[in-house]
N, C-alpha and C positions, 0 to 999 in steps of 0.2 A: 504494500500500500504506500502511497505516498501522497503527503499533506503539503500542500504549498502555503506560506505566509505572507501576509501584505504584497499579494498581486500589484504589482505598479503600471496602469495603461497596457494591460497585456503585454510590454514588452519584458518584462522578468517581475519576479517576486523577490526580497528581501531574504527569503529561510525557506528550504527545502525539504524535508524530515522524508528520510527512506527507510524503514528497516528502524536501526537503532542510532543511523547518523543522519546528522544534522550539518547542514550545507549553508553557509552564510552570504551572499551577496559581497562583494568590495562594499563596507561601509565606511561612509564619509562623515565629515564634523558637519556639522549645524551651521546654516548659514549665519555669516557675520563672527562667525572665532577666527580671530587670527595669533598665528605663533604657529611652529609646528608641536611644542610641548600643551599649548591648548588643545591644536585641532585633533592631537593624538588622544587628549583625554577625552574631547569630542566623541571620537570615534567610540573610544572602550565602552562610554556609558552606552551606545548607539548598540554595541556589540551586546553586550549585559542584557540589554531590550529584550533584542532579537533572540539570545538564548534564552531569554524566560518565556516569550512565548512560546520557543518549542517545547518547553517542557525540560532544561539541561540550565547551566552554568559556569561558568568560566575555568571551573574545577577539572572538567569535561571537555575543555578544546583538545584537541589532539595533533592539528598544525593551525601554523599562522604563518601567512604571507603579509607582510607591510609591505608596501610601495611609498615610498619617497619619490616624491618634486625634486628632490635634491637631496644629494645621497647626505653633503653635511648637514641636513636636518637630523641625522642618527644620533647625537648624544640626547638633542631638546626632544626625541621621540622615546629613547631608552627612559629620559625621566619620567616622563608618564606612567611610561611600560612599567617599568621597574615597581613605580609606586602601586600598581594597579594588579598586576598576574600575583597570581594564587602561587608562594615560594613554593609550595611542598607539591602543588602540581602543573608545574611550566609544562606549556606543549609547545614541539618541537617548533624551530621557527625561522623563515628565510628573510632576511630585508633587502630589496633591491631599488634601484633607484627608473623609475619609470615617468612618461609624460602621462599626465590626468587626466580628466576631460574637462575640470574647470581650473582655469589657469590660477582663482585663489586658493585652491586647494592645496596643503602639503604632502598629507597622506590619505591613503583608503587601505583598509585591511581587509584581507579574508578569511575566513576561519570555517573548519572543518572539526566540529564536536561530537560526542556521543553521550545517547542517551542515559540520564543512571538506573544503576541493576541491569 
């Protein structure tokens, strides 16, 4: 079975739930934050959202892809990161540095969670 969340204009949904995984959209900060250490804590609450409505938790990521505007946004996005992931269950995680599609943007992350139990 699988539950799709916050459909957006038919072009994709926000969270995808298969099985016991959970498929998150590139989510993005809130219009009008700027910084990349805002727009990244932007994003985490954004991500938190999205995993509560599947029914999972931050505890429960199992990777994370960050995309950086620019790769030196990496320390002002670690701060975020750092303050925010779960120490005892970090999922695995890549940062690369990619162009966005809105040019104020710094970052958008993906995240691939699973369900608990």
């Amino acid at each position: 079975m699988i539950r799709r969340i916050d459909i957006e204009n038919g072009r994709l949904c926000n969270a995808v739930v298969h099985g016991t995984t959970v498929y998150l959209a590139g989510q993005v900060p809130e219009e009008g934050v700027e910084g990349a250490e805002a727009q990244t804590a932007s994003v985490l609450r954004e991500i938190d959202a999205m995993l509560a409505k599947a029914g999972t938790d931050k505890r429960h990521i199992l990777s994370a892809l960050v995309v950086l505007a620019d790769i030196r946004d990496a320390p002002a996005m670690n701060r975020a990161w750092d303050a925010w992931v779960d120490k005892e269950h970090p999922p695995a995680r890549a940062t690369i540095e990619g162009k966005l599609v809105n040019p104020a943007w710094t970052v958008e992350i993906i995240v691939t969670a699973a369900l608990p139990g």
